[in-house]
Phi, psi and omega in degrees: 000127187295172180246113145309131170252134179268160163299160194293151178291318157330316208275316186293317155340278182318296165313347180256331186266336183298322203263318168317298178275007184254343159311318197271355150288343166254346180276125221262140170282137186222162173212156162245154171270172196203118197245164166251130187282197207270348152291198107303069176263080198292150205221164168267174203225111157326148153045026164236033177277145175205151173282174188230154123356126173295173187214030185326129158266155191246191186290325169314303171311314184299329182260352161286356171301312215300324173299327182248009151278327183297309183302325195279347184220060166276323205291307211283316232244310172254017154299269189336285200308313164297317189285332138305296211288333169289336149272010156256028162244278160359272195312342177226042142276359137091002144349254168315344189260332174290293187304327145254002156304323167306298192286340198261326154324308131342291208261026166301135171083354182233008190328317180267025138326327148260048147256294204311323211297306206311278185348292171313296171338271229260012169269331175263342143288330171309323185291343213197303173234085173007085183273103180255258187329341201287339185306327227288307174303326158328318193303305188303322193271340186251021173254323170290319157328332174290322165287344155292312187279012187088350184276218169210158209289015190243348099331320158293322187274330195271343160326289198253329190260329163254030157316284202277013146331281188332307205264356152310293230288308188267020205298175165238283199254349148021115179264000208304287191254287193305294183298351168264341186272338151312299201312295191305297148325006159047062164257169150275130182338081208053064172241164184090024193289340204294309177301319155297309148338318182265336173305296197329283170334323177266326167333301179304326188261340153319308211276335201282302201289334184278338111019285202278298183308318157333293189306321189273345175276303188311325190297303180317300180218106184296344169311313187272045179273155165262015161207068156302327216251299185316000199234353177262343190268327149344293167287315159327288171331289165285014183060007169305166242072185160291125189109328181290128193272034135344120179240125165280104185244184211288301186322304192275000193260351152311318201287287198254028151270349169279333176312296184300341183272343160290302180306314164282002168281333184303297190304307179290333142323330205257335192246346161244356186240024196018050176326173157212187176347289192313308207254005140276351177285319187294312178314292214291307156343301182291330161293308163291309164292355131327257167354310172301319186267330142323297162307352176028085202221154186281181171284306173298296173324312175312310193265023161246008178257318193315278175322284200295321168295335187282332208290321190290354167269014191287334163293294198293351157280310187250023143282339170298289177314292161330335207255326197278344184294356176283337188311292196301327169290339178261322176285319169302325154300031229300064195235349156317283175306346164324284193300309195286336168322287214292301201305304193291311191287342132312014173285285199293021159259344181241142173010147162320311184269301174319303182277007153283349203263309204296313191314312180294335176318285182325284174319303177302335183293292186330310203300340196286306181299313210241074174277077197196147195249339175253350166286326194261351161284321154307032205202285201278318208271358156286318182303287180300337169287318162300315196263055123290316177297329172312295172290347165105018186227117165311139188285353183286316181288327176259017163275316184316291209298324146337285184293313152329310191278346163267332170282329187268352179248016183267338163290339176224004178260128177308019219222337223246129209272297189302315137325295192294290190313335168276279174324285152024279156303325192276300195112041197235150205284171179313276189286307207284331160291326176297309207295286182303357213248298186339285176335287212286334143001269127039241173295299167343306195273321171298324167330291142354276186330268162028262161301344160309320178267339163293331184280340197272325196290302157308007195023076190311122163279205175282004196212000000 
C-alpha cells in the first residue's frame, strides 16, 4: 500500500490560511470591547460581545497576509537566523562535535539518563519562568547528542522542547500563563501550587516515560524513526560518526565552557531581568564571535560561517511567518471572538466537572487562533472567570483548564511561531512530527481531563 504524502508544511500552511478565510465568509463577525487593565494589559469586558459587519477575507487579503506575519514575528524570525548562523559557527570549530564524542563516551551504559535528567531540566524552566522561544537554540545542541547516543533527532528535539512544553502546560509559577490568567481572575499570585505540583509532576513523567520508550525502540532498531533517511544525510554532514578524530583539546573545551556560561547567564537574565528574544539574541551573537576568535578563525570564515548557517534556516523563517497568517486572517475576519461567543455559551449547560471539562476544551480550540499564552489570557480569561462563578467552577479551575488548553496543543499546532521555528531548525517536516507527537497528545488531553475533576470536586480555591 503507497504512504500517503502530506504537503510540504509551507504548502500545509497555506491550506490552512485558506480554510481560514473561507471561515470568515460563514462565520458571523463579532467583537468584546476591550479595556486596558491595571497591568496596562488590554483585556476584553465580560458581556460586552455584539455582532460587527461582516469582514469576510478574499484571496488578495490571504496573500497579502504572510509580509505582515513576517513583521509581526520579525523578533522571532532573526532570533532563528541568528542562532543558525552562530552554530554554524560553532559546530566548525569542531566544538560541539568534540564535545559530545567526549560525553557520549562518559555515558556508555547510561544513555537514557539523558532523557529523564534533560526532560526534568527543561520542564522545570517551562514551570517557573516560561521557557518557550528560549528552546530554539538547545534543539542544535541535543539532536546531535541524541544521534551520538544512538537515538534520533525527534529525541533530540523532544529533550529540550517538549521538556519545557510539559512544564508551559503544568507551570507552577509561569508569569506567562499563570500570571496574567490569576492577575486577571483576581487570585493571589501563583497560588493553588500544592495542586500544581502534582499536576506539574504527572504531565511531566508522562512526556519522560513515552520519550524514553520511543527512544529504546529507535535504539533497538533505528529503521523505524520516521526520520531515518533525514538523520543519516544529517551525520554525514556533521561527522558524527564512527571514526571522526575530534579532540576536545584546550580551544574547544574554552568554546563550551563559554557555551555554559551563556547558557546560565541566560537563565538568569530571563528570571531576574525578564529578558526576551532581543538580549539572548545578543548572548548567543557574543558566543559566536567568540568563539571564532578562540578558535582563531579569520574574520571572513567567521562571517561566511555565519552567512551559511543563517541561510540554512531561511525555510524555517519563513514557515515562523507564514504560520502567524492564520492569526492575522481570523482577526481581520473578526470571527475569533465570534467563536469564544459561541464556545463560552455552550459551557453553562453543563455540570460543573463537564464544563470544566468543556473550558479546558473551549481553550485548545481557541489556542489554534491564538498561539500565545499571555494573548489568550487577555483574551479568554475576563470571559472565563465570571462565568466559572456561574457554573459552579472555581476561578483556580479555569485558569488550570486554561494553561493546559494552551500548553499541550502548543507543541503540534502549525499555527504555533515557536513550534514551526524549532522543527524548522531541526529540519524535520511538519507532519512527520505531528504524526509522531498525536499519542502523546493524546494522552496528555485525557489526562487534562482528569485532572480537572479533583480540582472541580474539593472546590480548589485560592490557596
Amino acid at each position: 500500500m503507497k504512504k500517503i504524502k502530506l504537503p510540504h508544511t509551507l504548502a500545509l500552511i497555506f491550506l490552512i490560511m485558506l480554510v481560514a478565510a473561507l471561515l470568515t465568509w460563514i462565520i458571523p463577525g463579532g467583537q468584546y470591547d476591550r479595556v486596558e487593565n491595571k497591568d496596562k494589559r488590554e483585556v476584553v469586558v465580560s458581556d460586552s460581545f455584539h455582532y460587527v459587519e461582516n469582514n469576510p477575507q478574499g484571496l488578495f487579503s490571504v496573500l497579502k497576509s504572510p509580509i505582515r506575519g513576517m513583521e509581526e514575528t520579525a523578533n522571532i524570525i532573526g532570533f532563528i537566523l541568528i542562532i543558525g548562523g552562530v552554530f554554524s559557527i560553532v559546530q566548525y570549530t569542531g566544538a560541539i562535535t568534540a564535545f559530545i564524542r567526549r560525553l557520549s563516551q562518559k555515558l556508555e551504559g547510561r544513555e537514557s539518563l539523558v532523557i529523564p535528567v534533560g526532560v526534568f531540566m527543561f520542564a522545570i524552566f517551562g514551570a517557573v519562568f516560561g521557557m518557550s522561544e528560549e528552546v530554539i537554540p538547545f534543539v542544535l545542541i541535543f539532536i546531535p547528542l541524541s544521534l551520538t547516543l544512538g537515538y534520533d533527532s525527534i529525541v533530540g528535539v523532544s529533550i529540550p522542547f517538549l521538556g519545557a512544553g510539559l512544564g508551559f502546560a503544568g507551570a507552577i509559577l509561569n508569569p506567562f500563563t499563570i500570571g496574567i490568567a490569576q492577575g486577571i481572575a483576581e487570585l493571589p499570585l501563583f497560588s493553588g501550587l500544592a495542586y500544581r505540583l502534582i499536576v506539574w509532576l504527572i504531565i511531566t513523567s508522562i512526556g519522560i516515560i513515552s520519550i524514553m520508550r520511543y527512544a529504546r525502540k529507535i535504539k533497538k532498531n533505528p529503521e523505524l524513526s520516521p526520520v531515518y533517511e533525514l538523520d543519516q544525510k544529517r551525520a554525514e554532514r556533521t561527522s558524527i560518526r564512527e571514526g571522526d578524530e575530534s579532540h576536545l583539546d584546550l580551544n574547544k573545551k574554552l568554546i563550551m565552557i563559554l557555551l555554559g556560561l551563556i547558557v546560565i547567564v541566560m537563565v538568569f537574565g530571563v528570571m531576574r531581568y525578564k529578558w526576551f528574544i532581543q538580549e539572548i539574541a545578543a548572548l548567543f551573537l557574543g558566543l559566536g564571535l567568540l568563539s571564532g576568535i578562540i578558535a582563531r578563525l579569520s574574520i571572513n570564515d567567521i562571517a561566511n560561517k555565519f552567512v551559511e548557517g543563517a541561510r540554512d534556516l531561511i525555510g524555517a523563517a519563513l514557515i515562523v511567518g507564514f504560520a502567524r497568517t492564520i492569526l492575522i486572517i481570523s482577526q481581520d475576519g473578526m470571527i475569533i471572538d465570534t467563536i469564544m461567543y459561541k464556545l463560552s455559551g455552550l459551557i453553562s449547560h453543563f455540570h460543573p466537572v463537564i464544563a470544566a471539562q468543556m473550558m479546558f476544551l473551549m481553550q485548545t480550540c481557541i489556542n489554534f487562533f491564538v498561539p500565545s499564552g499571555s494573548g489568550q489570557a487577555a483574551l479568554t480569561m475576563p470571559i472565563m472567570a465570571p462565568l466559572s462563578d456561574l457554573i459552579g467552577v472555581t476561578r483556580q479551575t479555569a485558569v488550570l483548564a486554561f494553561q493546559m488548553g494552551d500548553g499541550f496543543t502548543n507543541m503540534i499546532i502549525p499555527t504555533s511561531g515557536v513550534t514551526m521555528g524549532v522543527l524548522g531548525m531541526a529540519k524535520i517536516p511538519w507532519d512527520k512530527w505531528a504524526r509522531w507527537l498525536l499519542p502523546i497528545e493524546i494522552i496528555l488531553f485525557l489526562t487534562g481531563l482528569i485532572l480537572l475533576i479533583p480540582a472541580v470536586l474539593m472546590h480548589w480555591g485560592p490557596f
